[in-house]
Each structure stands twice: as structure tokens, then as C-alpha cells.
VOKE-668763 format. One line per field, with one value per residue (C-alpha): residue number from 1; residue in one letter; x, y, z. Coordinates in nm, 3 decimals. Example, Ala and Ser with C-alpha at 12.3 -4.5 7.8 and 13.67 -1.06 7.14 Angstrom:
i: (1 | 2)
aa: (A | S)
east: (1.230 | 1.367)
north: (-0.450 | -0.106)
up: (0.780 | 0.714)
# end
This chain:
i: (1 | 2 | 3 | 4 | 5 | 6 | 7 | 8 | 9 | 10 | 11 | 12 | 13 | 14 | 15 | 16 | 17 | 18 | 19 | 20 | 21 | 22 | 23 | 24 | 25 | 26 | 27 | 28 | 29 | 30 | 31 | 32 | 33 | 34 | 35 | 36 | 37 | 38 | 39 | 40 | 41 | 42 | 43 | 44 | 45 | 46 | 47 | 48 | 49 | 50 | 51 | 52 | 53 | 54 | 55 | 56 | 57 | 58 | 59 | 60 | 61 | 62 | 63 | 64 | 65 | 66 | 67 | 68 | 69 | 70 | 71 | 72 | 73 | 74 | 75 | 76 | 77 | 78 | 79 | 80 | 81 | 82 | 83 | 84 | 85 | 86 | 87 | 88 | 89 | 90 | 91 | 92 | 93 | 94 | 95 | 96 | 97 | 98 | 99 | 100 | 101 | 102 | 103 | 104 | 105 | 106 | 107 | 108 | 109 | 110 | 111 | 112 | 113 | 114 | 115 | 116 | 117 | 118 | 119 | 120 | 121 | 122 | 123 | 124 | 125 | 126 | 127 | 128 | 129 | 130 | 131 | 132 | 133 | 134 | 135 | 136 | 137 | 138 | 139 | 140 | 141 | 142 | 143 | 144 | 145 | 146 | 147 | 148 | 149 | 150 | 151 | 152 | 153 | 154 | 155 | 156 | 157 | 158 | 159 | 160 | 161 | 162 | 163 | 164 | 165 | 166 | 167 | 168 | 169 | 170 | 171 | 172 | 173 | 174 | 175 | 176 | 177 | 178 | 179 | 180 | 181 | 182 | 183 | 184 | 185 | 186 | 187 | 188 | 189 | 190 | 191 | 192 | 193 | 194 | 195 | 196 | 197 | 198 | 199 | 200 | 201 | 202 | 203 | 204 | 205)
aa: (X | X | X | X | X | X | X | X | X | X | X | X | X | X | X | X | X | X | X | X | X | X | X | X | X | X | X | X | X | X | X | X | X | X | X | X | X | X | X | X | X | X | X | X | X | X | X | X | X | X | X | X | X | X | X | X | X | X | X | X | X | X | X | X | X | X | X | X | X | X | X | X | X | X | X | X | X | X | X | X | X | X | X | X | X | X | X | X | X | X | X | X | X | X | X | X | X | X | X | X | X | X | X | X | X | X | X | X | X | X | X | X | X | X | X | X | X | X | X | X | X | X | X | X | X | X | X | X | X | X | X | X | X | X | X | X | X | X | X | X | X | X | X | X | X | X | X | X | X | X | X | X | X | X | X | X | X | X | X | X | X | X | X | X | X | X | X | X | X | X | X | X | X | X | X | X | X | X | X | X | X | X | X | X | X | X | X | X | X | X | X | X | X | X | X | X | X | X | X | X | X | X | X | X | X)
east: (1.807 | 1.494 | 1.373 | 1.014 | 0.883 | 0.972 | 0.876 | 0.567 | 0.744 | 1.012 | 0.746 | 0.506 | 0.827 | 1.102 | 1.377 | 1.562 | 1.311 | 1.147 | 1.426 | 1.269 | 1.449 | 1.563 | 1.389 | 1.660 | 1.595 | 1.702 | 1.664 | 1.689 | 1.870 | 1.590 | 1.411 | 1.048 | 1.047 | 0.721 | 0.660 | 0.326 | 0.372 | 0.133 | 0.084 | -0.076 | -0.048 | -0.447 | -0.596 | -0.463 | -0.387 | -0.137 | 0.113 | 0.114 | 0.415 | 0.553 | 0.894 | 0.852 | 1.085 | 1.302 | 1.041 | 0.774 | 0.429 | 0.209 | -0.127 | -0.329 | -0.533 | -0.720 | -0.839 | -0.466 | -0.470 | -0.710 | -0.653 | -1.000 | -1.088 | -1.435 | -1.327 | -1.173 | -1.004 | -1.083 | -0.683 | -0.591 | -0.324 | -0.033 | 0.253 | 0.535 | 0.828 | 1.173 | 1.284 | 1.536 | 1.165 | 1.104 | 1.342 | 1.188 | 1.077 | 1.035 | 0.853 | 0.740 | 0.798 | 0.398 | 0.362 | 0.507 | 0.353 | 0.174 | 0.312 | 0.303 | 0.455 | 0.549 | 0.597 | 0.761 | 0.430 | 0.592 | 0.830 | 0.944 | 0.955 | 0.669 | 0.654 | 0.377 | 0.199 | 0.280 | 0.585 | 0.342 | 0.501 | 0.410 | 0.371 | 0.143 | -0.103 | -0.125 | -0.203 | -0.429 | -0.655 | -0.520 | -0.215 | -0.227 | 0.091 | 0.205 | 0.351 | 0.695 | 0.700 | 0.695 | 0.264 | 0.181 | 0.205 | 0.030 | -0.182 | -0.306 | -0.486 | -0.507 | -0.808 | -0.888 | -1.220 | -1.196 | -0.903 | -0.679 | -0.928 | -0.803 | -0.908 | -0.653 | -0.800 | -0.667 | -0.682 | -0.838 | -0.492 | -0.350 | -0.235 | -0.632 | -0.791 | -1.087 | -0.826 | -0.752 | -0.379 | -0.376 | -0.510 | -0.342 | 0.022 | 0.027 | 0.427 | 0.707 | 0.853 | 1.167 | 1.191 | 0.915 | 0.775 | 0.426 | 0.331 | 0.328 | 0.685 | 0.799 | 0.689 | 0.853 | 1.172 | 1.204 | 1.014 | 0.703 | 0.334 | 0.334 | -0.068 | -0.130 | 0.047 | -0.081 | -0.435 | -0.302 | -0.221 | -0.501 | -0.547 | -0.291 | -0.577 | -0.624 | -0.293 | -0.129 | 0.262)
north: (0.253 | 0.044 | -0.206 | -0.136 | -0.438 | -0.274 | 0.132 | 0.100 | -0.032 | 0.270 | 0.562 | 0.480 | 0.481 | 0.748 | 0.527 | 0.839 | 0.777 | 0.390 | 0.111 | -0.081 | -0.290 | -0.115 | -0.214 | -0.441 | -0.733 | -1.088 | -1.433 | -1.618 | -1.933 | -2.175 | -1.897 | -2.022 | -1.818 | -1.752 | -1.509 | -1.402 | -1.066 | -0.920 | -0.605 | -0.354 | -0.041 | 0.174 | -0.199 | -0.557 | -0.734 | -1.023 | -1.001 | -1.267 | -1.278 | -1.539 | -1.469 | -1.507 | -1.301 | -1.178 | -1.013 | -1.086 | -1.108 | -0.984 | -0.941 | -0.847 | -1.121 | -0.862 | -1.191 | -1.389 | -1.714 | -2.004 | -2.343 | -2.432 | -2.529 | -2.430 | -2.101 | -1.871 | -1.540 | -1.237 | -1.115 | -0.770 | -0.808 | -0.506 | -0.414 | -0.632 | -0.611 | -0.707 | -1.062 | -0.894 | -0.801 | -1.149 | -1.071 | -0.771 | -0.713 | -0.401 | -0.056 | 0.143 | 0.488 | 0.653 | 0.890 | 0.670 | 0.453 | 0.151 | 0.333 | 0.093 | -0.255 | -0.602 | -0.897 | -1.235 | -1.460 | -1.728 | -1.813 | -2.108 | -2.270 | -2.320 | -2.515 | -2.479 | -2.810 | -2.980 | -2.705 | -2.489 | -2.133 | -1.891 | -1.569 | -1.773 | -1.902 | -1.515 | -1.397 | -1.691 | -1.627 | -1.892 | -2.069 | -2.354 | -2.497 | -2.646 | -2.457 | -2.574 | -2.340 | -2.346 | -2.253 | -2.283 | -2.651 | -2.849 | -2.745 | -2.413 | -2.183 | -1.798 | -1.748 | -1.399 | -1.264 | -0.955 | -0.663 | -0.695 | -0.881 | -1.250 | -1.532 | -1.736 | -2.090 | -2.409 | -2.715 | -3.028 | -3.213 | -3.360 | -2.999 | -2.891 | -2.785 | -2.582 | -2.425 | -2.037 | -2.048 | -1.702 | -1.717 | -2.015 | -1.914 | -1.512 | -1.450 | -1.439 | -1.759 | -1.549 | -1.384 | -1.538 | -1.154 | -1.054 | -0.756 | -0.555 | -0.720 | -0.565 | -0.260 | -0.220 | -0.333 | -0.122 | 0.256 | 0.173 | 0.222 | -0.064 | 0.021 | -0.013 | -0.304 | -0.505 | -0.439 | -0.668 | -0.918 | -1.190 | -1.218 | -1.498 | -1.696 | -1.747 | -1.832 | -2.192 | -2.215)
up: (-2.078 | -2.006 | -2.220 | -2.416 | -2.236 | -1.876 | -2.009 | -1.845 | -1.468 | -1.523 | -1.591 | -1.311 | -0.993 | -0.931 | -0.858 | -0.656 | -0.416 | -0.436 | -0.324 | -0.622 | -0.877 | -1.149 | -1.475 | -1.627 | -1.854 | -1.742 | -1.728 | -1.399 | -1.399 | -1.400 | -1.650 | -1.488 | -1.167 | -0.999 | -0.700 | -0.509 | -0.311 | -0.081 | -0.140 | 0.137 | -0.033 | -0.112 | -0.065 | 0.028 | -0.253 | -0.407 | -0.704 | -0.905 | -1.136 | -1.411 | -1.553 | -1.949 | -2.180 | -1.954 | -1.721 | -1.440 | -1.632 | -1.355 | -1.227 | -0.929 | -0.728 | -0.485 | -0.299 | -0.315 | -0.473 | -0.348 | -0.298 | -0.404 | -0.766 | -0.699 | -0.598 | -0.912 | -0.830 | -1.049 | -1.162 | -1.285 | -1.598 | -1.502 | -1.591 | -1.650 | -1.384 | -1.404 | -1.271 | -0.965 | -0.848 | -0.696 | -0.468 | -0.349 | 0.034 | 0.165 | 0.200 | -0.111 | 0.021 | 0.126 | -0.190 | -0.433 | -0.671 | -0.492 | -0.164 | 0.146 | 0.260 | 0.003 | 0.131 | -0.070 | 0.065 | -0.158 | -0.494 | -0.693 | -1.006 | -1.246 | -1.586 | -1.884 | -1.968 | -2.246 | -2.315 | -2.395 | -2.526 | -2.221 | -2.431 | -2.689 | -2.453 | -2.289 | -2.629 | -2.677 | -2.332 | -2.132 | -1.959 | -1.746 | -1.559 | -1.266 | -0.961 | -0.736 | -0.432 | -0.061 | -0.058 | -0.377 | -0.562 | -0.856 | -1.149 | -1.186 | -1.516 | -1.605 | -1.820 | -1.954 | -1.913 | -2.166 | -2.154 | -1.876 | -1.668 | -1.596 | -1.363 | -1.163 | -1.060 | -0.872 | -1.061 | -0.914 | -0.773 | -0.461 | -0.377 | -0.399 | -0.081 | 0.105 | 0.353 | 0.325 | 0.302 | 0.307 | 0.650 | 0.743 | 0.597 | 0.596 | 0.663 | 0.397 | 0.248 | 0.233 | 0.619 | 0.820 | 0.909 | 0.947 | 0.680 | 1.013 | 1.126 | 0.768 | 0.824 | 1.189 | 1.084 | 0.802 | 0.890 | 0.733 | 0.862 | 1.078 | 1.168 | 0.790 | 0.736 | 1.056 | 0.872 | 0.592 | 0.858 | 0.975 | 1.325 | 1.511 | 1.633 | 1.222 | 1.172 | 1.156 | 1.202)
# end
């Protein structure tokens, strides 16, 4: 059975037809995973997920994270999802919930300042912590606007910068693919997914 925490994730997918993670509660062995996946389902968009509790608190950056502290991107609070999700790279079947292509743009580690109790500091408005992954590095703070309305913002660090990485560093951290690339290899809508993409001239290697 589903945990409560994961009811939400289990209602919204049929899991006879979605290749999914089932909603299972568990800890990962460092027990701070972060992943962002880009999403082209309706709309481009990034998941941005922190493992606390045993799940993936996530939210929706339509924008993707920014490297600029100047620059704050508006995050949707969603459901939670269950950690095995970071590891998901595929095609949500057309039809199905969030139906299109997900791509792992990028995972690590991350760690609250000051040992700051993640679940507290949700409750409380706002997290900030520091990020260990292969795009995504330094200080970084969720602040809630009202309801499930967040923003995600890049501290001022060495790791701070004007450039677009998600122009600049579009593929997967976990395959090197293209959203499009995904897509071909694995029967989805590869003209869908290639809309997600930026053009190569954009793109740094």
C-alpha cells in the first residue's frame, strides 16, 4: 500500500500503463538527494525535487533554475514523489498524467545551512541550502509566496552567474540525450520533445 505522504503521486498515474516509480517510501543513502527533471509534457517545464522524509519534495520551475541571484524563478509546490523517482528517464505514455518526455537535466547532494530541519523551514516559508551536482552548485533559497506558490533563487556565490545554463547545458547529467534524443530512443513524440530542446547553435558542450 502507498504511504499517506505519496497518496497524492499514486491517485494521479495508472501504474498498468506509466513506467513510473511506484510510490514506495525510502531513504537514499546519502538521505539529501536532489534532482532537476525537464519535463516536456502540456508545457516545458523543470522538476525540482528535495528528498526529505523519505520522499522527493517537489515543485515546478516553468522557467528551470537560474544561475542569476538577480533573477528569482516563480516555483509551483506539487506533489511529493518517491526517492526511486530521481532515477527516472523516460516517456510518460501521451494520455497519462503529465504525458510526454523527462529528462534527469541534473542530481546530487544538497545540505540545509546550519542543519537546518528541512520539513521545518517548508512549514516555516523558507529553506536555504547548498547544492553538490554536476549543473547545479553553491547556495540556493525556496521562499513561499502564498499557497503552493514558491520562489527558487541563486544565492550570490562563486557558483553565481548571468549564463543560461539551461541553454548552455540542455542534455541529461545521467545519458547525455537531447529531450528529442529521449524521445527517439524510447517511442515518444520526438517533434514534441525537440520543442523542449534549444537550438545547437545555443548549446555549449
Amino acid at each position: 500500500m502507498a504511504n499517506v505522504a505519496l497518496e497524492r503521486y499514486r491517485t494521479k498515474r495508472r501504474f498498468e500503463k506509466t513506467p513510473e516509480p511506484a510510490p514506495r517510501r525510502r531513504r537514499s543513502t546519502s538521505g539529501q538527494l536532489f534532482v532537476v527533471q525537464k519535463h516536456r509534457a502540456r508545457q516545458l517545464h523543470y522538476d525540482f525535487r528535495l528528498e526529505a522524509g523519505g520522499v522527493l519534495k517537489s515543485w515546478s520551475v516553468p522557467k528551470g533554475p537560474s544561475l542569476d541571484p538577480a533573477v528569482k524563478r516563480f516555483a509551483v509546490a506539487v506533489e511529493d514523489h518517491p526517492v526511486d523517482y530521481a532515477g527516472f528517464e523516460g516517456i510518460i505514455p501521451e494520455g497519462e498524467y503529465g504525458g510526454g518526455t523527462v529528462m534527469v537535466w541534473d542530481r546530487g547532494t544538497y545540505r540545509p545551512v546550519d542543519g537546518t530541519d528541512v520539513a521545518a523551514a517548508l512549514r516555516k516559508d523558507q529553506l536555504t541550502f547548498t547544492l553538490q551536482g554536476r549543473k547545479l552548485k553553491g547556495g540556493w533559497t525556496l521562499l513561499r509566496l502564498r499557497g503552493r506558490h514558491w520562489l527558487l533563487i541563486k544565492r550570490r556565490d562563486r557558483y553565481a552567474s548571468t549564463r543560461d545554463i539551461a541553454v548552455s547545458a540542455p542534455t541529461s547529467m545521467l545519458t547525455g540525450r537531447t529531450l528529442a534524443q529521449i524521445a527517439a530512443d524510447e517511442g515518444g513524440d520526438v517533434a514534441k520533445a525537440a520543442s523542449g530542446d534549444p537550438p545547437k547553435s545555443a548549446r555549449r558542450r
